[in-house]
ROMAR-863532 format. One record per residue: x, y negated, z of N, C-alpha, C in turn; residue number from 1; chain; residue in one letter. Coordinates in steps of 0.02 Angstrom, whole numbers, plus 50000, padded with zeros to 5 digits. Each point is the difference from the previous one (the first is absolute). Example, Ala and Ser with C-alpha at 12.3 -4.5 7.8 and 13.67 -1.06 7.14 Angstrom:
BEGIN
<site <50660; 50284; 50390>; <49955; 49941; 50000>; <50045; 49940; 50000>; 1; "A"; "a">;
<site <49982; 49947; 49964>; <50042; 49941; 50003>; <49961; 49945; 50037>; 2; "A"; "s">;
END
This chain:
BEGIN
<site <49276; 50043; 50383>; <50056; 50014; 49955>; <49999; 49952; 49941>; 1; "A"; "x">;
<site <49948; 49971; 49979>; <50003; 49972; 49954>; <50005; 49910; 49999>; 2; "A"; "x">;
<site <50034; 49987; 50080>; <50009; 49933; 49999>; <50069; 50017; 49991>; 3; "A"; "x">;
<site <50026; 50049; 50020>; <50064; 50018; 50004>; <50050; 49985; 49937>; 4; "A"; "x">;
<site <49956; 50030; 49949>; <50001; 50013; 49938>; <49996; 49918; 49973>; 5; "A"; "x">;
<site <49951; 49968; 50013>; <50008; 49930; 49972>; <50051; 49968; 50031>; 6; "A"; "x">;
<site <50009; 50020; 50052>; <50067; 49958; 50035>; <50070; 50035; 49967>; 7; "A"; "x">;
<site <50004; 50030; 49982>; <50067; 50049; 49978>; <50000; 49966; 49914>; 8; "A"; "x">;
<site <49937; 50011; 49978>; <50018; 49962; 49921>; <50022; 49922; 50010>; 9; "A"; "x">;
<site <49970; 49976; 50045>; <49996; 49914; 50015>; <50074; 49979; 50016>; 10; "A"; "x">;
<site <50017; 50044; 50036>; <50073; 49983; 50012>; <50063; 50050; 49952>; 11; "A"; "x">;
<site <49988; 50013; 49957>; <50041; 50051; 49949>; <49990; 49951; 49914>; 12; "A"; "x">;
<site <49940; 49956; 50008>; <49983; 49983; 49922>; <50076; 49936; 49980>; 13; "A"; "x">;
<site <50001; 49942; 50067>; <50048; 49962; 49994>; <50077; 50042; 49948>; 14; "A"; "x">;
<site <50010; 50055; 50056>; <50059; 50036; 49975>; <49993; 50017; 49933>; 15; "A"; "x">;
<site <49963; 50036; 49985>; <49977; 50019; 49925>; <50013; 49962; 49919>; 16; "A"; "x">;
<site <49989; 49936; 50025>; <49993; 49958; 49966>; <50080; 49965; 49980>; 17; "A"; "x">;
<site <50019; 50001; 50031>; <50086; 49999; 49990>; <50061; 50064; 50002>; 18; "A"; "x">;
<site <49950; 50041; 49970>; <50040; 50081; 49979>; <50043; 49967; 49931>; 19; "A"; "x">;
<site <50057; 50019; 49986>; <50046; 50001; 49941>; <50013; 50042; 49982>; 20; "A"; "x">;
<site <50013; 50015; 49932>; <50036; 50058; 49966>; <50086; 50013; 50017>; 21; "A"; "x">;
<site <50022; 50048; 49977>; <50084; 50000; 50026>; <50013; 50055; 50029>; 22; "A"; "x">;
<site <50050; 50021; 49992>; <50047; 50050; 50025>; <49975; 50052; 50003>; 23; "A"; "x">;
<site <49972; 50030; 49943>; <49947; 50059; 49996>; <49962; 50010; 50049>; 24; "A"; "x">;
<site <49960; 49963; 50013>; <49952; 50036; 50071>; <49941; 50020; 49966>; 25; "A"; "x">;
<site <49941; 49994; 50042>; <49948; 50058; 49973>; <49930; 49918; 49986>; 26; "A"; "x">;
<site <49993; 49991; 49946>; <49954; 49946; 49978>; <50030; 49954; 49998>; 27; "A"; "x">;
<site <49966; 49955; 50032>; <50035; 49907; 49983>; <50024; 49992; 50068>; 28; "A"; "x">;
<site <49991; 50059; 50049>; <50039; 49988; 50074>; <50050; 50030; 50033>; 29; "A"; "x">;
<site <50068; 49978; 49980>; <50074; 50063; 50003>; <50016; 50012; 50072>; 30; "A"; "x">;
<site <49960; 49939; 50041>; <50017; 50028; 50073>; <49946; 50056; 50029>; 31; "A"; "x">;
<site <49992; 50047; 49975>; <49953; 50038; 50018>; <50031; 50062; 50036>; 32; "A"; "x">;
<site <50059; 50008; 49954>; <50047; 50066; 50037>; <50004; 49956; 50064>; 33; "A"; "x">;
<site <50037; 49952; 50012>; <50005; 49971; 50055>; <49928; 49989; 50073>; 34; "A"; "x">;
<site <49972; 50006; 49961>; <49927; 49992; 50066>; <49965; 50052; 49997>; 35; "A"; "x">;
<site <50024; 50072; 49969>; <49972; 50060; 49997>; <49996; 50023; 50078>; 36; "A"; "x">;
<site <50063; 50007; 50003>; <49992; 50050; 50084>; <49949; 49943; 50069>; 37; "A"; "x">;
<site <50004; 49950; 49980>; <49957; 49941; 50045>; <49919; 50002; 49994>; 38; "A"; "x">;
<site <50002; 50020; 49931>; <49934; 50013; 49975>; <49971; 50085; 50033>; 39; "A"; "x">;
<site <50050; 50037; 49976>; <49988; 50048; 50030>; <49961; 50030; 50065>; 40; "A"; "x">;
<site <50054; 49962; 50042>; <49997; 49989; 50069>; <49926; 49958; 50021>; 41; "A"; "x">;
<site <50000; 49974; 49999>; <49901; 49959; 49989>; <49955; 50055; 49980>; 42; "A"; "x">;
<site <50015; 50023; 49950>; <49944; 50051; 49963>; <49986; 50051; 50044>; 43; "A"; "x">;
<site <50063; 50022; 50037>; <50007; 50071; 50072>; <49968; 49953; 50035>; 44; "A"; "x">;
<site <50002; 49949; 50039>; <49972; 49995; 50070>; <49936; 49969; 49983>; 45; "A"; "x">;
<site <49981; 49966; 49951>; <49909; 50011; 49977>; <49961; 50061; 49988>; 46; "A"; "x">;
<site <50043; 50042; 49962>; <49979; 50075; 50037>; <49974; 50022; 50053>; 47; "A"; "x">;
<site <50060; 49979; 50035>; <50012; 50013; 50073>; <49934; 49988; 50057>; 48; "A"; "x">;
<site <49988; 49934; 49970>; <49960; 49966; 50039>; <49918; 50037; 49978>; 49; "A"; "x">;
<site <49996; 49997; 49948>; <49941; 50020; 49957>; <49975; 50084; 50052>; 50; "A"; "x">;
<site <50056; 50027; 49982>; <49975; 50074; 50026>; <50013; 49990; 50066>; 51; "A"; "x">;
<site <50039; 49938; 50050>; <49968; 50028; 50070>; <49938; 49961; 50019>; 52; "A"; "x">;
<site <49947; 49950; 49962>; <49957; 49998; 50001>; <49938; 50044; 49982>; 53; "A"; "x">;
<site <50007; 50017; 49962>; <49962; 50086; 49987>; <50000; 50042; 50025>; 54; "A"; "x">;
<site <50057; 50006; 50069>; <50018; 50055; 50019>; <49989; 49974; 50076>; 55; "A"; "x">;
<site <49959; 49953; 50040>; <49982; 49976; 50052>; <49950; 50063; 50032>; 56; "A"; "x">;
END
């Protein structure tokens, strides 16, 4: 899990780094409402995955 984890920051830091302020969003990154439900959706099926490995 925890290459996973370096691979998920490794490829998320680029993005990060060119967050802007604007259009009231939430910090310095306004597309966030916008990549909420995408984000979401990732967060359920790592779940997903997590507990049907535990559950072998």
């Amino acid at each position: 899990m925890s290459k996973f984890l370096l691979l998920a920051t490794t490829l998320l830091t680029p993005t990060l780094a060119f967050a802007h302020e604007g259009h009231g969003g939430i910090g310095l990154f306004h597309h966030f409402m916008d990549m909420a439900p995408a984000l979401a959706l990732v967060a359920v099926i790592g779940a997903g995955v997590v507990w049907a490995k535990n559950h072998k």
